[in-house]
N, C-alpha and C positions, 0 to 999 in steps of 0.2 A: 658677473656672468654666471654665477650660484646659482642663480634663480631658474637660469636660461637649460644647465645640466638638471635642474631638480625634475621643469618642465618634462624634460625629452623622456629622463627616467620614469616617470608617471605617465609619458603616450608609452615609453615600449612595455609598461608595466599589462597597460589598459590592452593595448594590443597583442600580447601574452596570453594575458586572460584570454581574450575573445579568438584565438588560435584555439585556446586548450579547449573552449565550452563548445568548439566547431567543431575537435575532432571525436569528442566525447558524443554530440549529437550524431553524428557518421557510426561512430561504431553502437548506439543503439537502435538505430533501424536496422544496421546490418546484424545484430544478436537477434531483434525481433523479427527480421524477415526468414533466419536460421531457424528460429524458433518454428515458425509458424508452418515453413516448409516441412518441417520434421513433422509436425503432428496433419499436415495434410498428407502426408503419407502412412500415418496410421491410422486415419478415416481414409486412405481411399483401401485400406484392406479390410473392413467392416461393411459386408453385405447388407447389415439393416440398421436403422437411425436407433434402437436401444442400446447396439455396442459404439455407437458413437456417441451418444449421449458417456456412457461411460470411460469412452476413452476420454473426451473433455474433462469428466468431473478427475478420473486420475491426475490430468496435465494443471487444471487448475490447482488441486491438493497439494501436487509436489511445487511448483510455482509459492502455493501462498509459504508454506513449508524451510524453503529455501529463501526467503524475505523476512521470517520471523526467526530463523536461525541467526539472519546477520545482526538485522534488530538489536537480537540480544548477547549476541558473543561481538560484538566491534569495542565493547568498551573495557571487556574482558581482553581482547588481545593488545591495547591501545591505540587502537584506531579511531581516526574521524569517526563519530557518530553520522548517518543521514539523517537528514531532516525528510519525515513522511508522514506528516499529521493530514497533509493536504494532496493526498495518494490523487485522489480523483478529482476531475472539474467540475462535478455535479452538484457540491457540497449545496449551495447555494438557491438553487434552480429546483432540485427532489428533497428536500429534506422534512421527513415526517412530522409530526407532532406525536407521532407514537412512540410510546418511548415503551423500552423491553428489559426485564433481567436477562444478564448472561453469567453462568457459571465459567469459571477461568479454565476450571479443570476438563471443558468439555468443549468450549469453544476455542477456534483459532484465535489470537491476540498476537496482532502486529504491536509491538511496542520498543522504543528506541531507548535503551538508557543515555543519558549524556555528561552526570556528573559524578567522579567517583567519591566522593563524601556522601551524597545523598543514596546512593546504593547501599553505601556502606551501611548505613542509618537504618535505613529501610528493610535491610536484614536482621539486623539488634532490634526493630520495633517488632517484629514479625515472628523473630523468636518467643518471644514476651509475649502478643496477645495474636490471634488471628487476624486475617483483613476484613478488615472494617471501612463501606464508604459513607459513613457518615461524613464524613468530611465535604465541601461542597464542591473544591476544586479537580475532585475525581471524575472524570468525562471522560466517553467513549463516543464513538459512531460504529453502526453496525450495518455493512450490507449485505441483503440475505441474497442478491445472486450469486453472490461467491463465498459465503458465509463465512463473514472476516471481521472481527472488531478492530478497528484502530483504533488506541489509546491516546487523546489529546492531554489531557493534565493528573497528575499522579502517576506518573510511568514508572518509577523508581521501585514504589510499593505494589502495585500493579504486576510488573514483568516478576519482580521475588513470585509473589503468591502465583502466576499462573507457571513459573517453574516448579513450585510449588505443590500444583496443581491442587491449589482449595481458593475457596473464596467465591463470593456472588457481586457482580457489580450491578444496580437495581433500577440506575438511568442513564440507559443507552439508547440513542437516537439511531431512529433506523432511517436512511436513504439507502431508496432503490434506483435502480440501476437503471431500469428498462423504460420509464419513459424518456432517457437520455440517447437510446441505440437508435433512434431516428435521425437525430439530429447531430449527435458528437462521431468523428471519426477519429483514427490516429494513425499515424507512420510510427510508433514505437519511440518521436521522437519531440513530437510536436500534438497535441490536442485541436481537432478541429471540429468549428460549433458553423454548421450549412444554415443556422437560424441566423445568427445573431452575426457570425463573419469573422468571429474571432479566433485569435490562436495563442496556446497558451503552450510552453515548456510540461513537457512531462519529465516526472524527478527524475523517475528509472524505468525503461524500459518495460520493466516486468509487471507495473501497474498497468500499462498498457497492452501487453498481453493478456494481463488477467482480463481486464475490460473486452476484449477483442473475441475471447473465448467463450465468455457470460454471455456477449452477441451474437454467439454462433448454437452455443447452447440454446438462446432462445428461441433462435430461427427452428428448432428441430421440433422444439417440443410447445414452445409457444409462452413458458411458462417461466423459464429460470431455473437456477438449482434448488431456488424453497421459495415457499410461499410464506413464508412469516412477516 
């Protein structure tokens, strides 16, 4: 009968999970609906579309701001790391062939540490010489509607130098945003594509915000927060 307790333990394990990842999707539509209600109240006290343009670019800043703080202090307090290489659903669908330098010191840089040996490391190499991405496994994506790099591989060395603030990373892939705002929607909770019919999990919320606000931004002005 071993086998029969092992079973039951593994369905209320399963059914555990799928309790916790329900109540976790409730409470980010509910922080993104919070969210969103809040900043339609500070566009509806903006007489003309220039201070609304601005009040977005503040709310995305502080947004991107408060993601790349966690990014990088989770593994400083030891916390779970998130996983956020794959922030948006678009990777796939918009992604440039253009690739662009960004300075660390001057660009936002979302980046996750996750191993503390390899931090460790990454500060003793960085003492000793500058960052350097010759190396080949160092990859970014960069979108310019919200003007945000995500760091895919080399995060360690990466997140030092743009605490840092020095260093040039020299191939960064740009996807844009905005041939996406037709087609993709969200609830803060869920990704949805009106083309294709799909729906995907959003990691957190506040990707979904930022996406949400890009597309309100764009509606004003026609254009995004940069043109790069």
């Amino acid at each position: 009968m071993l086998w029969k307790w092992r079973r039951s333990e593994s369905v209320r394990g399963d059914r555990d999970g799928s309790k916790l990842e329900w109540i976790r999707r409730i409470r980010m539509r509910l922080e993104y609906d919070n969210a969103l209600q809040q900043i339609d109240i500070f566009l509806s006290q903006a007489e003309i579309d220039e201070v609304r343009i601005a009040i977005l670019d503040y709310a995305i800043k502080a947004i991107k701001r408060d993601l790349i703080g966690e990014g990088l202090a989770q593994i400083v307090y030891g916390k779970e790391v998130p996983e956020w290489r794959a922030a948006f659903p678009i990777s796939s669908q918009h992604k440039s062939r253009k690739h662009i330098s960004i300075d660390l010191s001057k660009t936002d840089i979302l980046v996750t540490t996750w191993k503390e040996d390899r931090l460790s490391k990454a500060i003793q190499n960085l003492m000793a010489a500058p960052f350097d991405q010759g190396l080949d496994y160092y990859t970014a994506t960069y979108y310019p509607e919200i003007e945000l790099a995500i760091i895919g591989n080399g995060m360690h060395h990466t997140a030092v130098a743009s605490v840092g603030a020095s260093g040039v990373m020299d191939r960064c892939t740009v996807i844009h945003m905005t041939p996406a705002f037709d087609d993709v929607s969200t609830d803060g909770a869920n990704w949805m594509n009106s083309k294709t019919g799909s729906i995907m999990g959003v990691d957190d919320f506040r990707f979904a915000l930022l996406f949400t606000l890009a597309q309100m931004r764009n509606g004003l002005n026609g254009n995004g927060i940069s043109n790069s």
